[in-house]
mmCIF file of the C-alpha atoms, coordinates in Angstrom:
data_MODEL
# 
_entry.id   MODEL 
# 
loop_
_atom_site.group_PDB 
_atom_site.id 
_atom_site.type_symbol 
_atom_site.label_atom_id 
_atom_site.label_alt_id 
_atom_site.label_comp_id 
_atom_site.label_asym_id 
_atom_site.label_entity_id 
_atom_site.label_seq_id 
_atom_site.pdbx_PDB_ins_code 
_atom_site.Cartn_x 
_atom_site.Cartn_y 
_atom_site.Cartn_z 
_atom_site.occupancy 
_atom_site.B_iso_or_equiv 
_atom_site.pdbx_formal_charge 
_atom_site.auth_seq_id 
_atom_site.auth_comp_id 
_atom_site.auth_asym_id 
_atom_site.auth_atom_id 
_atom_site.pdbx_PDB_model_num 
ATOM 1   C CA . UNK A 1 1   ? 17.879  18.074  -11.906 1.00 0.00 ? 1   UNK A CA 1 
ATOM 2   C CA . UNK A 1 2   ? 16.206  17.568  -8.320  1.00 0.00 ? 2   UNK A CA 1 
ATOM 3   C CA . UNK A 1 3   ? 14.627  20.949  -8.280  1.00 0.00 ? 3   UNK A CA 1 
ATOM 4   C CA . UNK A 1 4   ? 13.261  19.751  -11.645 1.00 0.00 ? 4   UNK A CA 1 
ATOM 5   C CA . UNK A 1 5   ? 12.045  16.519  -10.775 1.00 0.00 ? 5   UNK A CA 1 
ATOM 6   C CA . UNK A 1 6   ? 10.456  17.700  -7.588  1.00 0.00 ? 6   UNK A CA 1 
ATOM 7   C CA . UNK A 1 7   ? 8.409   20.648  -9.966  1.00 0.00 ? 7   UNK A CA 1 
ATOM 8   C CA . UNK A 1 8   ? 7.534   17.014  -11.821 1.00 0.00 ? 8   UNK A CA 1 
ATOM 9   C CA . UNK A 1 9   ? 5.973   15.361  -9.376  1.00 0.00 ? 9   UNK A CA 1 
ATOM 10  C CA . UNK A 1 10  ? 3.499   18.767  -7.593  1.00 0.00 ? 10  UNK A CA 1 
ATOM 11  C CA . UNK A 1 11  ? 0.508   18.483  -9.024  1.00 0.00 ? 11  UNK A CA 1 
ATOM 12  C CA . UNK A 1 12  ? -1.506  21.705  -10.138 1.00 0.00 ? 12  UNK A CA 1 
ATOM 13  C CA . UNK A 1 13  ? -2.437  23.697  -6.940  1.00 0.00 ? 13  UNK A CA 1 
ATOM 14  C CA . UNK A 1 14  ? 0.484   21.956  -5.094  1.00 0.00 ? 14  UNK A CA 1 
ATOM 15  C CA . UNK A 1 15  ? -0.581  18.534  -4.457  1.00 0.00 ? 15  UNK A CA 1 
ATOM 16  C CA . UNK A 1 16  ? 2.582   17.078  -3.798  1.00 0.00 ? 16  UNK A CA 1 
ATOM 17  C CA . UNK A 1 17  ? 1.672   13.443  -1.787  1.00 0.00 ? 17  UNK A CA 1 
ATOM 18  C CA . UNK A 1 18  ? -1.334  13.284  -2.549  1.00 0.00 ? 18  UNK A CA 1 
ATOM 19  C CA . UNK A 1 19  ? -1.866  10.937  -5.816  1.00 0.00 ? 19  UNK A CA 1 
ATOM 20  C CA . UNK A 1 20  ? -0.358  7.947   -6.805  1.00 0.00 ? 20  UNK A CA 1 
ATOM 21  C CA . UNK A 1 21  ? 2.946   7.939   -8.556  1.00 0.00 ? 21  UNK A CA 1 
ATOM 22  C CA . UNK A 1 22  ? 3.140   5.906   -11.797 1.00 0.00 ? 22  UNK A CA 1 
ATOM 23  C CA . UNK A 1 23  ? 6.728   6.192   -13.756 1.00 0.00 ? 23  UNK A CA 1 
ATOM 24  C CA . UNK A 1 24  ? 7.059   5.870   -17.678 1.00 0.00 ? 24  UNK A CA 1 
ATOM 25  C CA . UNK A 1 25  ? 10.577  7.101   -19.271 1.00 0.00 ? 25  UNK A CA 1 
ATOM 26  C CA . UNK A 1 26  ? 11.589  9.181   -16.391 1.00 0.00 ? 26  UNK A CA 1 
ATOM 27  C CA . UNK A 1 27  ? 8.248   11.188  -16.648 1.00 0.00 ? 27  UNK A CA 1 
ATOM 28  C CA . UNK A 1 28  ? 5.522   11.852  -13.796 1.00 0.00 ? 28  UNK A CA 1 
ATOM 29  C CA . UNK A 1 29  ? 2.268   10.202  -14.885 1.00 0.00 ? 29  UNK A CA 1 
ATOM 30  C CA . UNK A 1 30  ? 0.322   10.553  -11.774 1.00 0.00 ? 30  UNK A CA 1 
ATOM 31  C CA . UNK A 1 31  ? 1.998   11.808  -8.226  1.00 0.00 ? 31  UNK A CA 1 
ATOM 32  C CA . UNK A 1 32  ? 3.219   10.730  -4.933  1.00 0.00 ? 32  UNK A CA 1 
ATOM 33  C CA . UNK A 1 33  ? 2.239   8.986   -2.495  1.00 0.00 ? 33  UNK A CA 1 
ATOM 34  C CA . UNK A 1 34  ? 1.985   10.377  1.204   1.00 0.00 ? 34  UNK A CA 1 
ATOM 35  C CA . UNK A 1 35  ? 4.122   7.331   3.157   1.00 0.00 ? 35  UNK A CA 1 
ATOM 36  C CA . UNK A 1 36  ? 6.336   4.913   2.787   1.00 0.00 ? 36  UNK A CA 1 
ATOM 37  C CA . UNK A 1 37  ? 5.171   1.493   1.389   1.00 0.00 ? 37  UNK A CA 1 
ATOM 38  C CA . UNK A 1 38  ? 7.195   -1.475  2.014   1.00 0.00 ? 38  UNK A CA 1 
ATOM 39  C CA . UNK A 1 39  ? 7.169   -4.707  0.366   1.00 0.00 ? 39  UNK A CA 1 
ATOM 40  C CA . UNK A 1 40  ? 5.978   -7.611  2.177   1.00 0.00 ? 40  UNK A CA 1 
ATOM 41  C CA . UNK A 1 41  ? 7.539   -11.089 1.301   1.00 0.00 ? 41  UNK A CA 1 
ATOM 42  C CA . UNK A 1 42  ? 5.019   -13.550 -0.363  1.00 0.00 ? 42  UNK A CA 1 
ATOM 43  C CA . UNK A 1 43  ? 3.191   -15.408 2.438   1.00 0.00 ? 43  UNK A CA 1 
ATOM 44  C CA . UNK A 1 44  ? 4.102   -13.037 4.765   1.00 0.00 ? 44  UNK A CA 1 
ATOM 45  C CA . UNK A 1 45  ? 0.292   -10.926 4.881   1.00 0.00 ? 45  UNK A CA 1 
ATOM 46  C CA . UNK A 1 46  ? -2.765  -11.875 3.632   1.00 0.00 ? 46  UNK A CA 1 
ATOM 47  C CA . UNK A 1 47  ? -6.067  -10.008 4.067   1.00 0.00 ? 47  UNK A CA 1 
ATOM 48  C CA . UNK A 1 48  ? -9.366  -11.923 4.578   1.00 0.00 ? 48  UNK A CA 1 
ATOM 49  C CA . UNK A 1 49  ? -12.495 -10.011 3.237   1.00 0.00 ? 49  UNK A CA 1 
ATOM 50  C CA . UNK A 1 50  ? -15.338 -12.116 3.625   1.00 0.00 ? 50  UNK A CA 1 
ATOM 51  C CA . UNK A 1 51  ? -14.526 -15.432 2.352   1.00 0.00 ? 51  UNK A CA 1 
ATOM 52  C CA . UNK A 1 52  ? -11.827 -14.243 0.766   1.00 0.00 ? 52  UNK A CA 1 
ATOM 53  C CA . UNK A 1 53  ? -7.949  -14.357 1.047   1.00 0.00 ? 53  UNK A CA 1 
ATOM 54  C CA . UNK A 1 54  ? -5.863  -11.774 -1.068  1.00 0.00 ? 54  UNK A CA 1 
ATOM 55  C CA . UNK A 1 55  ? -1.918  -11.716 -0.320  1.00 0.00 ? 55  UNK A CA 1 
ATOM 56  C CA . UNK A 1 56  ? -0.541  -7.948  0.793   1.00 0.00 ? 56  UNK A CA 1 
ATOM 57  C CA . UNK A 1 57  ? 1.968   -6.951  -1.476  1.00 0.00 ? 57  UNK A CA 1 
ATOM 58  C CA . UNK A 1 58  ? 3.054   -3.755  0.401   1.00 0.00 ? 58  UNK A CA 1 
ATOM 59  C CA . UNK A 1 59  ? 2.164   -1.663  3.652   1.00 0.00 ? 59  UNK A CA 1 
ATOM 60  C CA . UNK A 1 60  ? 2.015   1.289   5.122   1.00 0.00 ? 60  UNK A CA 1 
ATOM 61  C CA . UNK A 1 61  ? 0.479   2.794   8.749   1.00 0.00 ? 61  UNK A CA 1 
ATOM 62  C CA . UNK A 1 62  ? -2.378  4.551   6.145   1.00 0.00 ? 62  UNK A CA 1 
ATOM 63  C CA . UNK A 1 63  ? -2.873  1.753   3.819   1.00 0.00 ? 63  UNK A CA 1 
ATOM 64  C CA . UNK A 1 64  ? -1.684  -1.267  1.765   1.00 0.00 ? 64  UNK A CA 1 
ATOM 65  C CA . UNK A 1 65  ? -1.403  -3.225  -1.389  1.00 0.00 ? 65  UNK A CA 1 
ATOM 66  C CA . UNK A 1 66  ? -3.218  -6.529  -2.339  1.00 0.00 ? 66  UNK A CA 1 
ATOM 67  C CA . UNK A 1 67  ? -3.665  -8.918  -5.215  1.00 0.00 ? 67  UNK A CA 1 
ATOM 68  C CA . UNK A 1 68  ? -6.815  -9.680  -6.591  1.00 0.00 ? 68  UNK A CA 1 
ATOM 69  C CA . UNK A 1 69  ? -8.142  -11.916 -9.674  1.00 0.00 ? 69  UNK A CA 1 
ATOM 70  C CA . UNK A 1 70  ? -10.536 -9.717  -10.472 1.00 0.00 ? 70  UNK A CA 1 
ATOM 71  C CA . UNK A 1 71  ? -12.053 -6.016  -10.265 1.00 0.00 ? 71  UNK A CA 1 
ATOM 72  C CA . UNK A 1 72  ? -15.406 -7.025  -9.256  1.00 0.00 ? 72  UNK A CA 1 
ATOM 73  C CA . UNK A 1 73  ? -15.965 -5.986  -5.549  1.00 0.00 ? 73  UNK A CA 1 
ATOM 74  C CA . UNK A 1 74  ? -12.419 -3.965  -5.593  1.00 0.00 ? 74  UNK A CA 1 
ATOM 75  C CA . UNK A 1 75  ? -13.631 -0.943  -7.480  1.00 0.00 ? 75  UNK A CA 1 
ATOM 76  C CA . UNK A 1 76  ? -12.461 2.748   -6.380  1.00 0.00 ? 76  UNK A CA 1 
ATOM 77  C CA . UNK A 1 77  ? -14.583 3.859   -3.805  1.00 0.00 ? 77  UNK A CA 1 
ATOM 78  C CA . UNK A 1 78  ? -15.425 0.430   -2.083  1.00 0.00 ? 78  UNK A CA 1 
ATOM 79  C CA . UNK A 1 79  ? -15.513 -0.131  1.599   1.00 0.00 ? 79  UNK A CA 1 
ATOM 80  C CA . UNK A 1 80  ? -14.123 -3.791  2.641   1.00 0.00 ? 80  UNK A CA 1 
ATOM 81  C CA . UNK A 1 81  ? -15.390 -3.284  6.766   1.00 0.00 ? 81  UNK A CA 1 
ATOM 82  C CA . UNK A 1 82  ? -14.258 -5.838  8.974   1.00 0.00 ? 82  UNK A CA 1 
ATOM 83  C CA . UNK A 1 83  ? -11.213 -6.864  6.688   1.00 0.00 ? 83  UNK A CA 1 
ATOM 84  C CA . UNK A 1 84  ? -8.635  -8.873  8.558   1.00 0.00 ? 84  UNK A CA 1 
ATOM 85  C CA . UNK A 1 85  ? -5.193  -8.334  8.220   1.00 0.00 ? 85  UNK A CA 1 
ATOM 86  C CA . UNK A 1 86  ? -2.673  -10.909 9.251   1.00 0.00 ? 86  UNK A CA 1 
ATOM 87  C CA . UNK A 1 87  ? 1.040   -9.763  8.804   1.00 0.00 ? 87  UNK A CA 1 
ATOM 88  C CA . UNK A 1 88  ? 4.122   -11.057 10.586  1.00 0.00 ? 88  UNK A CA 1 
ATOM 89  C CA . UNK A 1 89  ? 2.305   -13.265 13.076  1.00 0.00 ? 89  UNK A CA 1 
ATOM 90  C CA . UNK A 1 90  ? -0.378  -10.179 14.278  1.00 0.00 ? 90  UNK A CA 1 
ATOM 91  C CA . UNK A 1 91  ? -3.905  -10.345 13.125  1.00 0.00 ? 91  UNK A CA 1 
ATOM 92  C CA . UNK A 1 92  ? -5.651  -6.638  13.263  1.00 0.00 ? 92  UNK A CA 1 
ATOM 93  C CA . UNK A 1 93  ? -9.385  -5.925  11.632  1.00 0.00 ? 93  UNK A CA 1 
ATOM 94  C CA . UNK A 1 94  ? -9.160  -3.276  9.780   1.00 0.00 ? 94  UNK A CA 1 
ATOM 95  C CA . UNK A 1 95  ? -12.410 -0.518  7.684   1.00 0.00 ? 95  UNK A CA 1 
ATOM 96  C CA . UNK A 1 96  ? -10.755 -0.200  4.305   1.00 0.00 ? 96  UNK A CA 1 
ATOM 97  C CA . UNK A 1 97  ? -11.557 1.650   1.127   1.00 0.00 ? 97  UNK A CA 1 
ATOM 98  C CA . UNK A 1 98  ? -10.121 0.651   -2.522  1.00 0.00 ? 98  UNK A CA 1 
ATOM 99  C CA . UNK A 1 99  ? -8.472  3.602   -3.734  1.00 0.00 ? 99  UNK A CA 1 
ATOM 100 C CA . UNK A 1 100 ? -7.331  2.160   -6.940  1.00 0.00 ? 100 UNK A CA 1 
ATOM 101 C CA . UNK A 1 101 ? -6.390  -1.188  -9.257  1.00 0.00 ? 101 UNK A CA 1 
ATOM 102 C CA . UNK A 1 102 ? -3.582  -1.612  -11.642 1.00 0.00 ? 102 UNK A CA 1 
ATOM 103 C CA . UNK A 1 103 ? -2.387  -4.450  -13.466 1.00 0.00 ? 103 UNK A CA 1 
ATOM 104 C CA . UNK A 1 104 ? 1.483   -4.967  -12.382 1.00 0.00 ? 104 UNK A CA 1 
ATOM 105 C CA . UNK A 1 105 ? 1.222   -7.484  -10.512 1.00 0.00 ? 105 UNK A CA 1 
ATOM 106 C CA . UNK A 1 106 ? 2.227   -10.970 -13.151 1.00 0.00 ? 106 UNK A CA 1 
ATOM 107 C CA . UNK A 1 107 ? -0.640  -12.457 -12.541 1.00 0.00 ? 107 UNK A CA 1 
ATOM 108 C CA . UNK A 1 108 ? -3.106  -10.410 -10.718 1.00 0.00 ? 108 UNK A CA 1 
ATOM 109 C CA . UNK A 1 109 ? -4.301  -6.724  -10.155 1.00 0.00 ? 109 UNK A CA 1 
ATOM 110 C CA . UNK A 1 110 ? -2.464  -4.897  -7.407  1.00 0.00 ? 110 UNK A CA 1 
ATOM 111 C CA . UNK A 1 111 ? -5.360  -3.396  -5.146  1.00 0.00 ? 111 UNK A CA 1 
ATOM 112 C CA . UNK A 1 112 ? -4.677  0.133   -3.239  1.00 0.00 ? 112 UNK A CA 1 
ATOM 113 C CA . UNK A 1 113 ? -6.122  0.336   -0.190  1.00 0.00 ? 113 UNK A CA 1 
ATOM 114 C CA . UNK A 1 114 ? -6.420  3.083   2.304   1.00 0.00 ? 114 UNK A CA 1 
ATOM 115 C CA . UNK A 1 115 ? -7.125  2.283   6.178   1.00 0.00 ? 115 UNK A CA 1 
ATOM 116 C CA . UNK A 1 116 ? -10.236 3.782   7.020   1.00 0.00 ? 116 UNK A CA 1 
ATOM 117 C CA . UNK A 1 117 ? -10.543 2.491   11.013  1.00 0.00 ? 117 UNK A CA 1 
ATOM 118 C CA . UNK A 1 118 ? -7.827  -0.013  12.821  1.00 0.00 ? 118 UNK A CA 1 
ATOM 119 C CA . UNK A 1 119 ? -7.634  -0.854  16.549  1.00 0.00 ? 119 UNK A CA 1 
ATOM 120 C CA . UNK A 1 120 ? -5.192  0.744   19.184  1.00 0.00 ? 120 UNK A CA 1 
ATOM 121 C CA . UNK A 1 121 ? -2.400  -0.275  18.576  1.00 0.00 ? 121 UNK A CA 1 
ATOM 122 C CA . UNK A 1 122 ? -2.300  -1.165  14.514  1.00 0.00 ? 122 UNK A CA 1 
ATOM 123 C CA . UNK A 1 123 ? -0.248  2.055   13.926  1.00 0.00 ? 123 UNK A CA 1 
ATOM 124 C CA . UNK A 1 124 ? 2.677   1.607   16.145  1.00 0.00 ? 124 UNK A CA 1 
ATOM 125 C CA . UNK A 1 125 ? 3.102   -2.295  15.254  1.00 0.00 ? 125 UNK A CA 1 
ATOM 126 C CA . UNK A 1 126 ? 2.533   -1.432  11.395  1.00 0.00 ? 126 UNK A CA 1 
ATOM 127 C CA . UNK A 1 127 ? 5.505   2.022   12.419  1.00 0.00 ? 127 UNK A CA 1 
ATOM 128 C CA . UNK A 1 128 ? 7.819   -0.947  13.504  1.00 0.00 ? 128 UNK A CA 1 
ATOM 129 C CA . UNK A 1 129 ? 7.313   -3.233  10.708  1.00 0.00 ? 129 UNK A CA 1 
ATOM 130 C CA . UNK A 1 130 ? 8.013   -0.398  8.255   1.00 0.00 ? 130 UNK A CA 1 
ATOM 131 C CA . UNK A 1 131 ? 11.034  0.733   10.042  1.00 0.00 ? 131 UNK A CA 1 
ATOM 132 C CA . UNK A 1 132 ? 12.448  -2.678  10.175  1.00 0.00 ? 132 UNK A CA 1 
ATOM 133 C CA . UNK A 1 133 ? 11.569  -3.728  6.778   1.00 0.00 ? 133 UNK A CA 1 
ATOM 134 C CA . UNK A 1 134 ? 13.527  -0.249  5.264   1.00 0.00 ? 134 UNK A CA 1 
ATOM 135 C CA . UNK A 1 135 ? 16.768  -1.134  7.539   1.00 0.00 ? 135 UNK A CA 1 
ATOM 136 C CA . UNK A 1 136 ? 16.247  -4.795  5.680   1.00 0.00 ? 136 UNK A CA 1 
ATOM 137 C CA . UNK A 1 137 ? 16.191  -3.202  2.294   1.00 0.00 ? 137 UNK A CA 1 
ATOM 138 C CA . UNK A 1 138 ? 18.410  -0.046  2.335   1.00 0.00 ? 138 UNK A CA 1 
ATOM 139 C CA . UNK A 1 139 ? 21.334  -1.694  5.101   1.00 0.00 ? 139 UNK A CA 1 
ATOM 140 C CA . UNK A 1 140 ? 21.154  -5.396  4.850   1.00 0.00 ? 140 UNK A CA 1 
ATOM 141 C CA . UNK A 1 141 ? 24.288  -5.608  6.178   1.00 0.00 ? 141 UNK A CA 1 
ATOM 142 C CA . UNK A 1 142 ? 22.947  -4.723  9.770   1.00 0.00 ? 142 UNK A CA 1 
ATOM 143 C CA . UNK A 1 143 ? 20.419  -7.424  9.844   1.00 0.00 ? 143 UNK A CA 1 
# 
Protein backbone atom coordinates (compact mmCIF):
# COMPACT_ATOMS: atom_id res chain seq x y z
CA UNK A 1 0.00 0.00 0.00
CA UNK A 2 2.90 2.61 0.82
CA UNK A 3 5.00 1.60 -2.10
CA UNK A 4 1.75 2.29 -3.98
CA UNK A 5 0.85 5.47 -2.65
CA UNK A 6 4.34 6.84 -2.89
CA UNK A 7 4.27 5.69 -7.03
CA UNK A 8 0.86 8.04 -6.54
CA UNK A 9 2.17 10.95 -5.56
CA UNK A 10 5.85 11.09 -8.28
CA UNK A 11 4.91 12.96 -10.88
CA UNK A 12 6.03 12.00 -14.55
CA UNK A 13 9.88 12.38 -14.76
CA UNK A 14 10.06 11.98 -10.92
CA UNK A 15 8.85 15.10 -9.49
CA UNK A 16 8.17 13.98 -6.20
CA UNK A 17 7.95 17.55 -3.90
CA UNK A 18 7.63 19.55 -6.25
CA UNK A 19 3.72 20.41 -6.89
CA UNK A 20 1.06 20.93 -4.69
CA UNK A 21 -0.83 18.05 -3.23
CA UNK A 22 -4.64 18.20 -3.53
CA UNK A 23 -6.58 14.87 -2.13
CA UNK A 24 -10.03 13.63 -3.58
CA UNK A 25 -11.14 9.86 -2.57
CA UNK A 26 -7.75 8.72 -1.64
CA UNK A 27 -6.42 9.74 -5.17
CA UNK A 28 -3.34 12.13 -6.06
CA UNK A 29 -4.71 15.15 -7.93
CA UNK A 30 -1.70 17.26 -7.99
CA UNK A 31 1.70 16.37 -5.83
CA UNK A 32 3.66 17.21 -2.84
CA UNK A 33 4.84 19.76 -1.41
CA UNK A 34 8.69 20.20 -0.59
CA UNK A 35 8.34 21.21 3.47
CA UNK A 36 6.41 21.06 6.14
CA UNK A 37 3.53 23.62 6.53
CA UNK A 38 2.15 24.26 9.85
CA UNK A 39 -0.98 25.82 10.81
CA UNK A 40 -0.93 29.06 12.42
CA UNK A 41 -3.77 29.89 14.98
CA UNK A 42 -6.16 32.72 13.79
CA UNK A 43 -4.63 36.06 14.86
CA UNK A 44 -1.53 34.63 15.30
CA UNK A 45 0.23 36.03 11.57
CA UNK A 46 -0.91 38.42 9.38
CA UNK A 47 0.91 39.71 6.29
CA UNK A 48 0.72 43.42 5.29
CA UNK A 49 1.08 44.02 1.45
CA UNK A 50 0.62 47.49 0.81
CA UNK A 51 -2.36 48.62 2.57
CA UNK A 52 -3.38 45.46 3.04
CA UNK A 53 -3.72 42.87 5.92
CA UNK A 54 -4.32 39.10 4.95
CA UNK A 55 -4.20 36.50 8.01
CA UNK A 56 -1.39 33.47 7.44
CA UNK A 57 -3.05 30.36 7.55
CA UNK A 58 0.11 28.14 7.46
CA UNK A 59 4.06 28.45 7.25
CA UNK A 60 6.92 27.14 6.23
CA UNK A 61 10.94 28.39 6.07
CA UNK A 62 10.14 28.51 1.90
CA UNK A 63 6.75 29.91 1.98
CA UNK A 64 3.24 30.35 3.47
CA UNK A 65 -0.48 30.42 3.24
CA UNK A 66 -2.84 33.51 3.33
CA UNK A 67 -6.46 34.45 2.95
CA UNK A 68 -7.60 36.75 0.54
CA UNK A 69 -11.19 38.15 -0.63
CA UNK A 70 -10.33 38.21 -3.86
CA UNK A 71 -7.92 37.01 -6.82
CA UNK A 72 -7.20 40.34 -8.12
CA UNK A 73 -3.49 41.22 -7.31
CA UNK A 74 -2.89 37.41 -5.98
CA UNK A 75 -2.62 35.77 -9.36
CA UNK A 76 0.16 32.94 -10.03
CA UNK A 77 3.17 34.54 -10.89
CA UNK A 78 2.82 37.84 -8.79
CA UNK A 79 5.56 39.39 -6.80
CA UNK A 80 4.22 41.05 -3.35
CA UNK A 81 8.07 42.90 -2.54
CA UNK A 82 8.34 44.39 0.68
CA UNK A 83 5.48 42.18 2.26
CA UNK A 84 5.58 42.20 6.02
CA UNK A 85 5.14 39.31 7.95
CA UNK A 86 4.24 39.47 11.59
CA UNK A 87 4.01 35.97 13.32
CA UNK A 88 4.36 35.15 17.00
CA UNK A 89 5.44 38.61 18.13
CA UNK A 90 8.48 38.93 15.16
CA UNK A 91 7.91 41.18 12.26
CA UNK A 92 10.29 40.11 9.10
CA UNK A 93 9.83 41.81 5.36
CA UNK A 94 9.73 39.40 3.19
CA UNK A 95 9.95 39.31 -1.55
CA UNK A 96 7.12 36.89 -2.18
CA UNK A 97 5.62 35.31 -5.25
CA UNK A 98 1.88 33.80 -5.44
CA UNK A 99 2.28 30.39 -6.48
CA UNK A 100 -1.31 29.50 -6.43
CA UNK A 101 -5.18 30.24 -5.06
CA UNK A 102 -7.76 27.78 -4.01
CA UNK A 103 -10.98 28.17 -2.51
CA UNK A 104 -10.89 26.09 0.97
CA UNK A 105 -10.69 28.44 3.04
CA UNK A 106 -14.92 29.13 4.38
CA UNK A 107 -14.85 32.29 3.50
CA UNK A 108 -11.90 33.31 1.54
CA UNK A 109 -9.25 31.99 -1.02
CA UNK A 110 -6.22 30.38 0.56
CA UNK A 111 -3.15 32.18 -1.19
CA UNK A 112 0.28 30.04 -1.73
CA UNK A 113 3.09 31.88 -1.40
CA UNK A 114 6.70 31.12 -1.92
CA UNK A 115 9.55 33.32 -0.13
CA UNK A 116 11.48 34.84 -2.70
CA UNK A 117 14.11 37.11 -0.32
CA UNK A 118 13.86 37.32 3.78
CA UNK A 119 16.44 38.87 6.14
CA UNK A 120 19.17 36.93 8.21
CA UNK A 121 17.74 35.41 10.41
CA UNK A 122 13.89 34.65 9.04
CA UNK A 123 14.90 30.98 8.43
CA UNK A 124 16.10 29.87 11.75
CA UNK A 125 13.16 31.76 13.74
CA UNK A 126 10.53 30.43 11.05
CA UNK A 127 12.88 26.45 11.71
CA UNK A 128 11.83 27.02 15.44
CA UNK A 129 8.34 27.97 15.01
CA UNK A 130 7.78 24.92 12.79
CA UNK A 131 9.47 22.61 15.11
CA UNK A 132 7.52 23.81 18.01
CA UNK A 133 4.26 24.05 16.36
CA UNK A 134 4.66 19.99 15.10
CA UNK A 135 5.62 18.95 18.91
CA UNK A 136 2.14 21.07 19.66
CA UNK A 137 0.24 19.06 17.15
CA UNK A 138 1.71 15.49 16.98
CA UNK A 139 2.70 15.32 21.21
CA UNK A 140 0.48 17.71 22.99
CA UNK A 141 1.04 16.03 25.90
CA UNK A 142 4.67 17.53 26.19
CA UNK A 143 3.58 21.06 25.95
Amino acid sequence: MEDTMVAALVGEGGTEGQELLLWEDQAAVGAVRSAYRVPVAPGEGWLRVGEQDVPVLDVAASGLGVAVESVDGWEPGTRKEGAQLTLAGESFVLDLEVVHVSADVEDALRCGLTVRHAPQGYGDFVENFVAQRKTQLLHPEKI
